[in-house]
C-alpha positions as CSV (number, residue, x, y, z in Angstrom):
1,X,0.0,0.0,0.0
2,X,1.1,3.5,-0.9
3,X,-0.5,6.5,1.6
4,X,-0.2,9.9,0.5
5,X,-1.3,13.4,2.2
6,X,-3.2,15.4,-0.7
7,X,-3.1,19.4,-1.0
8,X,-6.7,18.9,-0.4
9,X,-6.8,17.9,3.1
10,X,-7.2,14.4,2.4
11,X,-5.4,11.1,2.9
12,X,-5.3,8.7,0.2
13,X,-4.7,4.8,0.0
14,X,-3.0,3.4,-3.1
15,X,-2.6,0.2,-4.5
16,X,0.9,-0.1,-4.8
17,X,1.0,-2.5,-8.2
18,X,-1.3,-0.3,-10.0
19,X,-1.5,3.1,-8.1
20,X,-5.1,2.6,-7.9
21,X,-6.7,4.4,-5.5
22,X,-8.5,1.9,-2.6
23,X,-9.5,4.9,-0.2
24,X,-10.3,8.7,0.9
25,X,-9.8,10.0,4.4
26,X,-11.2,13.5,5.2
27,X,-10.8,14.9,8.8
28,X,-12.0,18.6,9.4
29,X,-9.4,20.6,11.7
30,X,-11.8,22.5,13.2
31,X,-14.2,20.2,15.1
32,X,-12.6,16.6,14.3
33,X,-15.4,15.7,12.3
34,X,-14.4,12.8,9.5
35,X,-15.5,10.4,6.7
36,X,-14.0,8.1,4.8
37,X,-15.0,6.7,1.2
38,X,-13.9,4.5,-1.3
39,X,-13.5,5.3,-5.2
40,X,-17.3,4.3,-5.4
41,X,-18.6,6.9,-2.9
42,X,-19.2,3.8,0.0
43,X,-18.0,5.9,2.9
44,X,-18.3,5.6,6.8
45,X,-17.8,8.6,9.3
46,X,-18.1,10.4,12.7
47,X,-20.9,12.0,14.2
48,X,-22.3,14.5,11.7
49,X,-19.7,13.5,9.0
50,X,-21.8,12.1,5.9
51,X,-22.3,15.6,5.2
52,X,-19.1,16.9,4.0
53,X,-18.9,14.9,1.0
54,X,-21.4,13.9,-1.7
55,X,-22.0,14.3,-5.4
56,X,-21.7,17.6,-7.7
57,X,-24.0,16.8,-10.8
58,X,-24.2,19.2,-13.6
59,X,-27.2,20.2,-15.0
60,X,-26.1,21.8,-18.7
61,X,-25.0,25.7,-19.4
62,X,-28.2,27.0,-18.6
63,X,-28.8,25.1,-15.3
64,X,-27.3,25.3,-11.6
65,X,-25.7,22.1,-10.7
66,X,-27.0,20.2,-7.9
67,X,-24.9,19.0,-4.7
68,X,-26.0,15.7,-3.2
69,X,-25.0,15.2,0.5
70,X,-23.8,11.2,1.6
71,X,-26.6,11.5,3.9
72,X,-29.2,12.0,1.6
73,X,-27.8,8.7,-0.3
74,X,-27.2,6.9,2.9
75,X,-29.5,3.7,2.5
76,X,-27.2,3.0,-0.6
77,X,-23.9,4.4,0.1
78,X,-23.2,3.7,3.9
79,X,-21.1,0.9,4.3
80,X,-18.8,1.0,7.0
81,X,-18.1,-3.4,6.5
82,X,-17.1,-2.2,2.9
83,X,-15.0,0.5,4.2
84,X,-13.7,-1.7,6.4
85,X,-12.3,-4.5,4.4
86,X,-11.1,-2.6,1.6
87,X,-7.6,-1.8,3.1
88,X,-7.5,-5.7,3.7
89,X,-9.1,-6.7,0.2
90,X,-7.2,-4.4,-1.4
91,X,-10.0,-4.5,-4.4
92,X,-12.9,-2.9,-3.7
93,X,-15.0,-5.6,-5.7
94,X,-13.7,-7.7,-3.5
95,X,-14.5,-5.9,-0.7
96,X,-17.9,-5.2,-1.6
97,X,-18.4,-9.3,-2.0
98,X,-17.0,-9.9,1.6
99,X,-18.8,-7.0,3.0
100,X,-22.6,-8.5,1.0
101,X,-21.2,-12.2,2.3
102,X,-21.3,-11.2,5.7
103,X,-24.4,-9.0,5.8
104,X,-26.5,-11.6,4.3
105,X,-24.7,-14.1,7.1
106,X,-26.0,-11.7,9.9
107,X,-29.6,-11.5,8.0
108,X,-30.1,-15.3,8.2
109,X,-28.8,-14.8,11.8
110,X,-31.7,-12.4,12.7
111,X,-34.2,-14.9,11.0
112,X,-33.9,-17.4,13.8
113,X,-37.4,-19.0,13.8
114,X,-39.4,-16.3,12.4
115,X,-40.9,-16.4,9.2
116,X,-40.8,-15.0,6.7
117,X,-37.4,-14.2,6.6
118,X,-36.1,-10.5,6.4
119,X,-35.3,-9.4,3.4
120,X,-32.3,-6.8,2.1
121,X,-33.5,-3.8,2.3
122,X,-31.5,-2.5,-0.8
123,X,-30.2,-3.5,-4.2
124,X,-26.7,-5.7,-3.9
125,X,-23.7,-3.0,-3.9
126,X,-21.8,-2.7,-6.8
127,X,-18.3,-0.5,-8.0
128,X,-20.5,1.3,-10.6
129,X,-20.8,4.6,-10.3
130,X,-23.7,6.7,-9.3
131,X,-26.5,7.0,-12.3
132,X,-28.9,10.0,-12.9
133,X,-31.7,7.4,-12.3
134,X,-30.7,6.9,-8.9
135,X,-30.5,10.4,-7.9
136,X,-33.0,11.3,-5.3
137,X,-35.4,14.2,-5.8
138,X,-34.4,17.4,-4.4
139,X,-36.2,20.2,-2.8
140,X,-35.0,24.2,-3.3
141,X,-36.3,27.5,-1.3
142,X,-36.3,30.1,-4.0
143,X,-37.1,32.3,-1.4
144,X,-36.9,34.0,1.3
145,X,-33.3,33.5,1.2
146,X,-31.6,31.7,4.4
147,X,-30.8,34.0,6.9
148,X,-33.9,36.7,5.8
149,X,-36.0,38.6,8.0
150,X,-40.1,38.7,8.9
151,X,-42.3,40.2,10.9
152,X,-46.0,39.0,9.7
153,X,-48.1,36.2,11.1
154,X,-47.4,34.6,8.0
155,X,-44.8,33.8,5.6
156,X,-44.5,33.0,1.5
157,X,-42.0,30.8,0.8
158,X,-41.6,29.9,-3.2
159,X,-40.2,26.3,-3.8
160,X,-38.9,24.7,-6.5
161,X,-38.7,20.7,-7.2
162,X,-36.1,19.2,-9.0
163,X,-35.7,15.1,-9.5
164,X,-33.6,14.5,-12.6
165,X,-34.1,10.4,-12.0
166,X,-37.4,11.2,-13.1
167,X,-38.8,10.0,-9.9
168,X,-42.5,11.2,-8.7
169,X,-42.5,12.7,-5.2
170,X,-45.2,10.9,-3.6
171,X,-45.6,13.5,-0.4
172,X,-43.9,17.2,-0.3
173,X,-43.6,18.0,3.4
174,X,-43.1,21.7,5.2
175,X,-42.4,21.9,8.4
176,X,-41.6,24.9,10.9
177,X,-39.5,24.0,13.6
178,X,-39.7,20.6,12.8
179,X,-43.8,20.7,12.4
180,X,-45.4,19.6,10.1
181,X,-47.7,22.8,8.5
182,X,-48.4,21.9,5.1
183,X,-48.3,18.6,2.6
184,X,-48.2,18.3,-1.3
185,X,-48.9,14.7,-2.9
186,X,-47.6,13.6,-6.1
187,X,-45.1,16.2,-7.6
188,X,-43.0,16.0,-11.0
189,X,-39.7,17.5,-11.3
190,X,-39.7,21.1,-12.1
191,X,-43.0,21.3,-10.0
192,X,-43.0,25.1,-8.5
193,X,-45.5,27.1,-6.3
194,X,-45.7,29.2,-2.7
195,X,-46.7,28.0,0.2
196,X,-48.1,30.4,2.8
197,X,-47.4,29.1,6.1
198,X,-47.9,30.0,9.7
199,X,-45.1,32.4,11.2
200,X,-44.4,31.5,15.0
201,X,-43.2,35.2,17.2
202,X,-39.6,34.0,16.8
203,X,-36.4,33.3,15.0
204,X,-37.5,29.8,13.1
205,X,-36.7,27.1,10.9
206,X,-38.7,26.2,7.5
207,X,-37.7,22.9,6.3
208,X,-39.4,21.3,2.6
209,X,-38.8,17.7,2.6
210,X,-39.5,15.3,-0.4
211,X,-40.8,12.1,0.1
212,X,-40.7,9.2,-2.8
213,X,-41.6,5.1,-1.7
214,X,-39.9,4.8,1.8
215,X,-37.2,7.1,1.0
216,X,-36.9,10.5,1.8
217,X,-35.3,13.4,-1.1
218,X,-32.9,15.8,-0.1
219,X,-34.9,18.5,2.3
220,X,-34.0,22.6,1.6
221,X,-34.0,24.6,4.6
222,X,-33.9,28.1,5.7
223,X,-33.3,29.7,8.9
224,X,-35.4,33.1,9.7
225,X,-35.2,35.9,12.2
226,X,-37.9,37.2,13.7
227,X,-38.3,41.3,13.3
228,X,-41.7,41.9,14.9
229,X,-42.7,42.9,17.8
230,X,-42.3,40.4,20.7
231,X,-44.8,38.7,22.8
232,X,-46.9,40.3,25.4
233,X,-46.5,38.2,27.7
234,X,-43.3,35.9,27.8
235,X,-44.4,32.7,28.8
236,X,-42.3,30.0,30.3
237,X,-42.1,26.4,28.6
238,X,-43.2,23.6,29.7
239,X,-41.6,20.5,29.5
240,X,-43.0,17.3,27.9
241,X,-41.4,13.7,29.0
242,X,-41.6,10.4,27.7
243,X,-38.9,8.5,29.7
244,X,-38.9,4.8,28.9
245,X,-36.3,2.0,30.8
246,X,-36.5,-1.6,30.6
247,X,-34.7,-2.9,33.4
248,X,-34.8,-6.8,33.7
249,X,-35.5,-8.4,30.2
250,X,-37.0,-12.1,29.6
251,X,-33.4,-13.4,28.2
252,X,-31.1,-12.1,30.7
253,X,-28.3,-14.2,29.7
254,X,-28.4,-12.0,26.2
255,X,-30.0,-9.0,27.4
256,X,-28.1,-8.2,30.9
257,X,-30.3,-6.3,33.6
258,X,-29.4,-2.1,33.0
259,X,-30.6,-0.7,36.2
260,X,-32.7,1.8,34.0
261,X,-35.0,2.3,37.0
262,X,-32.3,3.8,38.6
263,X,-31.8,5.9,35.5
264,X,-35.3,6.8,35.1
265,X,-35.6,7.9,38.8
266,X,-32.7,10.1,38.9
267,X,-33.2,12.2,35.5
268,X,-36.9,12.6,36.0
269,X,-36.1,14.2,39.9
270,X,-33.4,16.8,38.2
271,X,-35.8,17.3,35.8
272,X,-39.0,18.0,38.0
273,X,-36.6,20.4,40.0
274,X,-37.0,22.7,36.9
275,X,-40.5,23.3,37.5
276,X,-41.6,26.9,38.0
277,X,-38.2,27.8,37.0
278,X,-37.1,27.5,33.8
279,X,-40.4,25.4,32.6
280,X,-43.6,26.2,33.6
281,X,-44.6,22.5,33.9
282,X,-42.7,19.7,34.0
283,X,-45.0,16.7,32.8
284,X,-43.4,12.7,32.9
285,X,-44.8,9.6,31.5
286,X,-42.8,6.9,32.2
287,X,-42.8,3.8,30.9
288,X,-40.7,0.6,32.7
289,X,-40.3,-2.8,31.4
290,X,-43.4,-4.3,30.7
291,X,-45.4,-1.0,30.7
292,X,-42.9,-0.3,27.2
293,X,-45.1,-1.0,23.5
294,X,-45.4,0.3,20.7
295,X,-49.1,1.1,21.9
296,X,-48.1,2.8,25.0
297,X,-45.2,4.9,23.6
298,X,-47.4,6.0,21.0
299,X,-50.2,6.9,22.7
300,X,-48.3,9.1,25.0
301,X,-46.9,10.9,22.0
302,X,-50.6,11.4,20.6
303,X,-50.9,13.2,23.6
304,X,-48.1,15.1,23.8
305,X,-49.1,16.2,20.3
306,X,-52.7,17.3,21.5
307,X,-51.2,19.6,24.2
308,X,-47.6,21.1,23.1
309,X,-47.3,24.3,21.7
310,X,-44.3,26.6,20.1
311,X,-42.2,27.5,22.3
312,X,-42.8,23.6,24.4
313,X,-40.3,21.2,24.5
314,X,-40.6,17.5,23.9
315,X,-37.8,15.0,25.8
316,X,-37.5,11.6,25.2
317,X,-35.6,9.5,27.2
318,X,-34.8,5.9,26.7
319,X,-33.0,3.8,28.4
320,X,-32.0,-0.4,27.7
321,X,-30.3,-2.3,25.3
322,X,-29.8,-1.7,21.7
323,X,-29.5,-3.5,18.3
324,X,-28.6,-2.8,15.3
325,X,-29.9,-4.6,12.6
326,X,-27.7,-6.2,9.4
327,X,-29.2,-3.1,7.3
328,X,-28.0,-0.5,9.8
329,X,-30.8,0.1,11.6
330,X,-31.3,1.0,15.4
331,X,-33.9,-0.7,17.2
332,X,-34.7,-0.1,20.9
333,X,-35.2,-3.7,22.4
334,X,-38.5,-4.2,24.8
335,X,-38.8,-6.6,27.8
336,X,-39.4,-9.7,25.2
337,X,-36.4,-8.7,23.5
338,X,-35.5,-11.1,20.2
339,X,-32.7,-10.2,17.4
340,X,-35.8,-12.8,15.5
341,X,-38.7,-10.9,16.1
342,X,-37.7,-7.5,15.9
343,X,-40.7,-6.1,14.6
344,X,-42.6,-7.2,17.7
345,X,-40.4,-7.1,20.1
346,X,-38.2,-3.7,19.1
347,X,-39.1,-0.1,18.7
348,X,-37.4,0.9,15.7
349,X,-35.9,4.1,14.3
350,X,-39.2,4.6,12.6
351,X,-41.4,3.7,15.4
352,X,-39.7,6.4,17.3
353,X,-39.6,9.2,15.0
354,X,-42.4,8.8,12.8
355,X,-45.0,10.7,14.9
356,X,-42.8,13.5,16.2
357,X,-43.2,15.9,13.0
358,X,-47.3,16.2,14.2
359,X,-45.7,17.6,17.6
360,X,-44.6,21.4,18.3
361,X,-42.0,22.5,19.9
362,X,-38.3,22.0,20.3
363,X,-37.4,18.1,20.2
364,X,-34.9,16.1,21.8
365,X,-34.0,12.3,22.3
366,X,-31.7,11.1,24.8
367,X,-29.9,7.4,24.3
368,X,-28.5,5.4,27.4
369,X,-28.0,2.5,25.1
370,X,-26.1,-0.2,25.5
371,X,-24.8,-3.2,23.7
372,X,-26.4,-6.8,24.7
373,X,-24.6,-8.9,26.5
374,X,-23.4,-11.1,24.0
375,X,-22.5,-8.2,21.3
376,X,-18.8,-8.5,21.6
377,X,-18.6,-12.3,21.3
378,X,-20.9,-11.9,18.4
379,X,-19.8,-8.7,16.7
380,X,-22.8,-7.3,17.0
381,X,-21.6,-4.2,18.6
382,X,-23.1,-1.1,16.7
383,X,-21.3,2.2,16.3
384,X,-23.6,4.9,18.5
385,X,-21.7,7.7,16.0
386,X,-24.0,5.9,13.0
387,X,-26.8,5.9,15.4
388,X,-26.8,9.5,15.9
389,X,-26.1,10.5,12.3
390,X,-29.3,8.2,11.4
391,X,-31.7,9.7,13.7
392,X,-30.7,13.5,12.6
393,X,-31.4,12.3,9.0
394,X,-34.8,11.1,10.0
395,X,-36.1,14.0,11.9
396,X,-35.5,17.3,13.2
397,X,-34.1,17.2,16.3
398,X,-31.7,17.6,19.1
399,X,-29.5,13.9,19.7
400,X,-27.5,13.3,22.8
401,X,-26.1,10.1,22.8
402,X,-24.2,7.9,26.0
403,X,-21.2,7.3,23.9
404,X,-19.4,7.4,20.3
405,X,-18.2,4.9,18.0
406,X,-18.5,1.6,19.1
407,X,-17.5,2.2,22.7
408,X,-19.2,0.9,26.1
409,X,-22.0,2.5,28.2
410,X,-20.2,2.3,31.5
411,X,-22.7,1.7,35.1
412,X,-21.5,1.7,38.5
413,X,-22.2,1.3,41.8
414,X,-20.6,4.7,42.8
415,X,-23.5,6.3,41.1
416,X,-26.3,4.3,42.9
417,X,-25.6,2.0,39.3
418,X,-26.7,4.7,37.0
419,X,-24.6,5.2,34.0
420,X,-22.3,7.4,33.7
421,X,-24.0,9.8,31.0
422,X,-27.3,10.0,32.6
423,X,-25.2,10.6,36.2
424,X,-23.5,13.3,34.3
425,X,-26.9,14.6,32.8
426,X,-28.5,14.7,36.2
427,X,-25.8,16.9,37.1
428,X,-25.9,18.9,34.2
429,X,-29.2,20.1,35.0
430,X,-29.1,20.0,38.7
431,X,-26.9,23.5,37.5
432,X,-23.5,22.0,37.4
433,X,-23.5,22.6,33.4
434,X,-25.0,26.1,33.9
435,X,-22.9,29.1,32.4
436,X,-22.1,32.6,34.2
437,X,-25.8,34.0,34.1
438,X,-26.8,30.8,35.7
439,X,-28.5,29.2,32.2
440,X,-28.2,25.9,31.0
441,X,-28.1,26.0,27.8
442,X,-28.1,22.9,25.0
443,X,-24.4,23.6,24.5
444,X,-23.6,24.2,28.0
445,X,-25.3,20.8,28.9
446,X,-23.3,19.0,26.4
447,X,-20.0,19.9,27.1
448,X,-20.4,20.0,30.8
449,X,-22.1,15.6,30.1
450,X,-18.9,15.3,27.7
451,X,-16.4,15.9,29.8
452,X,-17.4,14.7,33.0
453,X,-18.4,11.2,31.4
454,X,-14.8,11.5,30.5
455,X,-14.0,11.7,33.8
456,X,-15.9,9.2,35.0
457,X,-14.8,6.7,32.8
458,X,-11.5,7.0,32.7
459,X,-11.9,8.4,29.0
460,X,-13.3,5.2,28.0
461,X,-16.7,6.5,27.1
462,X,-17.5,10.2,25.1
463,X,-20.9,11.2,24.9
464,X,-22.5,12.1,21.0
465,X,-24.5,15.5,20.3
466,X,-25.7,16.2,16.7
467,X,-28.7,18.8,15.4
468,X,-30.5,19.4,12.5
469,X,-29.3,22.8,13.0
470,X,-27.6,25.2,14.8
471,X,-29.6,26.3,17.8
472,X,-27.9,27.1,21.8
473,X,-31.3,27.2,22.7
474,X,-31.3,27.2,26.8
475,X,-32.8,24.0,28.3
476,X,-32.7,24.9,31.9
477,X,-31.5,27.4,35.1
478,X,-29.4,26.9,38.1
């Protein structure tokens, strides 16, 4: 192998024989983020990562290109197995068959005795190169331009649809602050119009999102700032919490007790402190062990949706084991927990996310996760930094995660056998993460969880933070 440093900030892996190139490594100096791809555009990455490379297609003289984040191609192009055996391959066919070989192992693996069998989710990879077919569609906001001012109860914004694969979008979503405000079914590329949507008294977000089969386009967003006058009454938030632990599960011998109780308790009582301080209510549902469905989670989100406003926020908290699946998918295992019968005994990315766009407010999930007791004999271990960067693809909101990469969620006795991120977030709120004027704020909370799990662990553990977009909104006081 041949490794070179490239004038553009890259590291590159060559082939010695042939010079061809096996691999791309790009780290960003100023917050560590990384990815890594292979000639193909198969890339794995850190924690908000996918996004700083994609695909630049030109559209002819009289047309604006189009940029295509990873992210928005990630049910294809995310392979970290095929990232991963390239440098020992040394083909990247090759690696692409061992990579499909063993996916397709773990697949049968997950079967067990259910029937029928799960099935890939995608085509088989190949080393062709991205095709204009495959292209997703792609929303733009002609206007108001990112960064624009308002002051009305109302706002135009003029869209634009482009989908140069020819796809049909089945569902054009707009959302404001990650609410859902308006839909739009069945759309052509080159489909234009102006929406007039609600304006909330505040700086906001407007996001248009495409939506074509089970896959979503790549979403156009615009931040706004708020010129009017403000409020005549400033009103506190109230908080909104779905905290869900599953302590002692059925197969113990796989699925280890967590002590999520413990967990549960702790969080919820730093959190209740906050009441008639920073939040004008602090309402908690929580849901232990066999209290945890499907059902039950939903039907406290159906009521969170029913009573949240604007300026609310929305936690939710879960606590147990995790899985990921042989397609890359997180799933939150129950009390009946099977790697067989995930579908009934999981909550899935999608189970968790799908409602949250009918919800107002700010939005924020909180993962004490941890591997099942059998993951590192089985290498099953899943990479918490993949987690995250799913989740913030699927929905708009704030992820704090207990760890990065595929590290260990570390428990101990010392903290009454909480883990060491929510021990840190109970502190954190309790107003050790507060800054000078006494606020907590999103950031403050973050690094405060970060380095003290750091400390707690002997650097064995870093927490994970990602949003959907810049906001250092505050999230509590001393």
């Amino acid at each position: 192998l041949l490794v070179a440093a490239i004038s553009d900030g890259t590291i590159r892996w060559y082939r010695a024989g042939d010079r061809r190139e096996l691999l791309a490594l790009f780290v960003d100096k100023r917050d560590r983020r990384w990815v890594a791809w292979t000639p193909s555009g198969y890339y794995m990455a850190s924690v908000g990562g996918e996004d700083l490379i994609g695909w630049h297609v030109n559209r002819g003289w009289d047309q604006e290109a189009q940029f295509y984040p990873a992210s928005q191609l990630r049910d294809k192009y995310f392979r970290p197995d095929i990232v991963q055996a390239i440098l020992t391959t040394r083909d990247e066919g090759k690696a692409i068959a061992a990579a499909e070989a063993e996916r397709l192992k773990k697949l049968e693996q997950e079967r067990l005795a259910t029937e029928p069998a799960p099935k890939p989710q995608s085509a088989p990879p190949t080393a062709q190169p991205l095709t204009v077919a495959e292209l997703p569609p792609q929303a733009i906001i002609v206007s108001p331009k990112d960064g624009a001012h308002f002051s009305g109860e109302t706002i135009d914004v003029e869209y634009r649809l482009q989908s140069p694969g020819g796809r049909i979008v089945d569902t054009l979503v707009v959302d404001v602050d990650g609410r859902k405000v308006v839909t739009m079914k069945n759309l052509r590329d080159g489909s234009e119009g102006v929406f007039l949507i609600p304006a909330p008294k505040r700086d906001t977000l407007v996001t248009i999102t495409p939506f074509f089969g089970q896959s979503q386009g790549v979403a156009a967003r615009v931040k706004l700032a708020y010129q009017g006058p403000a409020p005549a009454v400033a009103v506190k938030p109230r908080l909104f919490v779905v905290a869900i632990g599953v302590d002692n599960y059925a197969n113990a011998q796989e699925f280890p007790r967590t002590y999520a109780r413990d967990d549960v308790e702790g969080l919820m009582q730093a959190l209740a402190a906050q009441e008639g301080r920073f939040f004008d209510k602090v309402e908690i549902v929580r849901l232990l062990d066999e209290q945890v469905s499907i059902v039950s989670f939903r039907k406290s989100l159906a009521h969170i949706a029913a009573e949240a406003g604007d300026t609310d926020y929305v936690l939710i908290y879960l606590v147990g084991h995790g899985f990921v699946d042989a397609d890359q998918r997180f799933h939150f295992m129950l009390k009946e927990a099977s790697k067989g019968s995930l579908i009934d005994t999981a909550l899935s990315e999608r189970d968790l996310t799908d409602p949250l766009p009918n919800i107002a407010g700010k939005k924020i999930l909180v993962l004490e996760s941890c591997h099942s007791g059998e993951a590192a004999a089985d290498g099953s271990l899943f990479n918490m930094s993949d987690v995250a960067n799913n989740f913030h693809r699927l929905e708009r909101l704030t992820f704090l995660g207990a760890a990065e990469g595929y590290e260990l969620a570390h428990f101990d006795s010392q903290w009454k056998k909480r883990g060491a991120f929510t021990q840190a977030l109970i502190e954190a709120w309790s107003g050790a993460a507060a800054e000078r004027d006494g606020a907590i704020t999103i950031n403050s909370l973050f690094v405060y969880v970060h380095d003290r799990v750091g400390a707690l662990t002997d650097r064995k553990q870093h927490p994970t933070f990602i949003q959907s977009y810049n906001d250092n909104f505050s999230i509590g006081v001393k």
